[in-house]
C-alpha positions as CSV (number, residue, x, y, z in Angstrom):
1,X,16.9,109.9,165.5
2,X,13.1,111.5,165.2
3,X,11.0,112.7,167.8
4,X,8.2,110.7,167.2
5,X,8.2,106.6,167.7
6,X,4.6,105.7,166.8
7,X,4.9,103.8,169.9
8,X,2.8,105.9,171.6
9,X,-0.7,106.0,169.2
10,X,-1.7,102.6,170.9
11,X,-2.0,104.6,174.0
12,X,1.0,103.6,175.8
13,X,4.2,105.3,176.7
14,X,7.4,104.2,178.2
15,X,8.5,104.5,181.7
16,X,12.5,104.4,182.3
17,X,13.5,100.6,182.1
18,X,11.1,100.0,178.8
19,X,8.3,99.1,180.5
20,X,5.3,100.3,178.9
21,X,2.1,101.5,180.7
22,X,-0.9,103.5,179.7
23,X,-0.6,107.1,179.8
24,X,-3.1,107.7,182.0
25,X,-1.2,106.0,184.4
26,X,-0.5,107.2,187.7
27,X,3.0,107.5,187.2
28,X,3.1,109.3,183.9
29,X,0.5,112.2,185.6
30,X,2.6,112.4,188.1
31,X,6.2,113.5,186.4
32,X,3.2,114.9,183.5
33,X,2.4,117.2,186.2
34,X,6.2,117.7,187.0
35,X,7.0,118.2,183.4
36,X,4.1,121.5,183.4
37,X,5.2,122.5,186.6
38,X,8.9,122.9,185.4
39,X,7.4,124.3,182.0
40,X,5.5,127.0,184.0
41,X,8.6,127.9,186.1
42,X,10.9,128.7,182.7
43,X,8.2,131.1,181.6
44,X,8.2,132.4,185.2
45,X,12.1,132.8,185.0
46,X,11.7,134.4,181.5
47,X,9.7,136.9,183.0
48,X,12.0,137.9,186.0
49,X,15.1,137.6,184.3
50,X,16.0,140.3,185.5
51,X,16.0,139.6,189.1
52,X,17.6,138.3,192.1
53,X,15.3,134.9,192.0
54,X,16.7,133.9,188.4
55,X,19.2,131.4,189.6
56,X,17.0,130.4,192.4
57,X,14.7,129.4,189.2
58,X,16.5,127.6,187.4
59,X,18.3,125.8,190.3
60,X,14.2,124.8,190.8
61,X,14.5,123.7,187.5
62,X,16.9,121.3,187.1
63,X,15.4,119.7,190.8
64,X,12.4,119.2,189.0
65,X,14.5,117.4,186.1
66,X,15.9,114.8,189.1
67,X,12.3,114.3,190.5
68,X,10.8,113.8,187.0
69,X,13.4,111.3,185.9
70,X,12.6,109.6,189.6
71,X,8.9,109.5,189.1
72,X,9.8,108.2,184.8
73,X,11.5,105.2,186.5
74,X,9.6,101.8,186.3
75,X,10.1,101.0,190.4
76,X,11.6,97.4,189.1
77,X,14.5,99.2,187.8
78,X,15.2,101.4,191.1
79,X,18.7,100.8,191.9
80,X,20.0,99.4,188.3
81,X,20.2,103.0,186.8
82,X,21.8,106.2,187.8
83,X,19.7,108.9,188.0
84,X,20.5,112.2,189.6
85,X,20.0,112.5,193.1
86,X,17.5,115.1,195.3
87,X,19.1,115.8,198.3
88,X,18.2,116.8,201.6
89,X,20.0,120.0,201.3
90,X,17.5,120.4,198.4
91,X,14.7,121.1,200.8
92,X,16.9,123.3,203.3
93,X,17.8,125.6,200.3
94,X,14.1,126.2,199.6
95,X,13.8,127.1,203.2
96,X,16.4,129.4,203.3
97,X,14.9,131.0,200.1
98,X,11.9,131.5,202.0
99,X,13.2,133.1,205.0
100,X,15.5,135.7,203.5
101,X,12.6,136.5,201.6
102,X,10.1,136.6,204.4
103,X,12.1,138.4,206.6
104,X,11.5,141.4,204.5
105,X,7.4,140.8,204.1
106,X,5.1,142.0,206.2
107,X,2.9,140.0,208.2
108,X,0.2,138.1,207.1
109,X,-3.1,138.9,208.8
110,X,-5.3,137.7,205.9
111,X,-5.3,135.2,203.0
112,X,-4.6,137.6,200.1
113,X,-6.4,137.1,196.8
114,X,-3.8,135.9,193.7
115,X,-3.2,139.0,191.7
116,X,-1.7,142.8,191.6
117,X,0.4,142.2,189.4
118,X,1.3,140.0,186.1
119,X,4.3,137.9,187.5
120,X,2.6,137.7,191.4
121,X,0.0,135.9,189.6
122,X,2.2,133.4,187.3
123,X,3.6,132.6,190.9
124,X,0.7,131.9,192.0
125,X,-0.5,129.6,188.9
126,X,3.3,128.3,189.5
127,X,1.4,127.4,193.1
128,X,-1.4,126.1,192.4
129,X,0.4,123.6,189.1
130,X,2.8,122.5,192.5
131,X,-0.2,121.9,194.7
132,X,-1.5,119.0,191.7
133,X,1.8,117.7,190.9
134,X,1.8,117.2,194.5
135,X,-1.6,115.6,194.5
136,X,-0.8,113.6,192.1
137,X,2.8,112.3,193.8
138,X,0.7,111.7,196.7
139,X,-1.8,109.1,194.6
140,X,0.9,107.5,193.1
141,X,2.6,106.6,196.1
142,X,-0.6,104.9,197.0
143,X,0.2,102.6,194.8
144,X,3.9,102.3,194.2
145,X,6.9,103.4,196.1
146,X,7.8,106.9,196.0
147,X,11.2,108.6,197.6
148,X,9.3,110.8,200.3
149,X,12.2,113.3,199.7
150,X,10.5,113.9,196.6
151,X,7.2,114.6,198.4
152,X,8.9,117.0,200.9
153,X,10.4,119.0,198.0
154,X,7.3,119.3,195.9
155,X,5.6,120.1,199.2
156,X,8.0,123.1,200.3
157,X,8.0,124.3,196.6
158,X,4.3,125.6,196.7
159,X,5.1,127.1,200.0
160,X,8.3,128.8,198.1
161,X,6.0,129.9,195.3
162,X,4.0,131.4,197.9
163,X,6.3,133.8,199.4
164,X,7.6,134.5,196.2
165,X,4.7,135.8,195.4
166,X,4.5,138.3,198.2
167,X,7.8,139.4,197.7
168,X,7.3,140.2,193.6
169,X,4.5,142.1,195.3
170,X,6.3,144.1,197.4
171,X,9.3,144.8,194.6
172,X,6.9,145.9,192.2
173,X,4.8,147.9,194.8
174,X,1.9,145.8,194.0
175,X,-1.3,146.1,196.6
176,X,-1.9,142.7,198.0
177,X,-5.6,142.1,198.7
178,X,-6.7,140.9,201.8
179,X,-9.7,138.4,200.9
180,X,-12.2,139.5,203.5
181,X,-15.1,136.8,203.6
182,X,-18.3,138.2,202.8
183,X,-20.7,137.7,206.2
């Protein structure tokens, strides 16, 4: 089979079920944005291989897989295919990511500018590409029905990518900088 269709030069693309919509359409930015956001995190894994967060990475990745084949799926077709499931324990696992790793941070009196060091700031691009796929999610369910399980993932992600972020600072003795508003 090739890669390419030729489907797709009239502008359309497929959604899971055949149905064919433009690909502006809300639902293919939304798992678009997934599909860059996942993207971003195997470069980000690539460049901590090395580290305790690896497998934490990749389980991220392959939860982004179930949420992008979720958000692929033409909402007449919900129920008639099996897809893999996002979980509940999903969310709790980012959580508990976050506290182990916050436990050893110290406190946060300022917003800290993005930066220090080379893989703080990929997690914070990481951050900021989960803060539109999220954006995004949260315009398409606007329109269509969206499992809010999918919302509450994306939305404790960023927050994950956050404090991933000040911990690669701290284990590569990286200066945070405080952003101090100019008066």
């Amino acid at each position: 089979m090739k890669i390419y269709t030729r489907k797709g030069d009239d502008g359309t693309t497929s959604l899971l079920g055949g149905v064919r919509v433009a690909k502006h359409h809300a639902r293919i930015e939304a798992y678009g944005n997934i599909d860059e956001l996942n993207s971003y995190v195997g470069l980000l894994r690539d460049l901590m291989a090395d580290s305790k967060h690896h497998a934490v990475l990749l389980e991220i990745q392959d939860r982004l897989f179930t949420i992008g084949s979720h958000l692929a799926l033409d909402p007449s077709h919900e129920g008639k295919m099996q897809l893999p499931l996002l979980f509940t324990d999903d969310v709790k696992s980012l959580e508990t990511a976050m506290d182990l790793m916050d436990e050893q941070l110290p406190p946060m009196k300022n917003f800290v500018l993005p930066g220090g060091h080379v893989v703080v700031s990929h997690c914070h691009i990481a951050r900021c590409i989960c803060r539109r796929a999220e954006r995004s999610i949260v315009f398409l369910k606007e329109q269509e029905p969206v499992d809010s399980l999918i919302l509450e993932y994306i939305n404790r992600l960023s927050d994950y990518f956050f404090t991933l972020s000040r911990t690669v600072a701290v284990e590569k003795s990286a200066n945070e900088t405080p952003w101090i508003p100019r008066k």
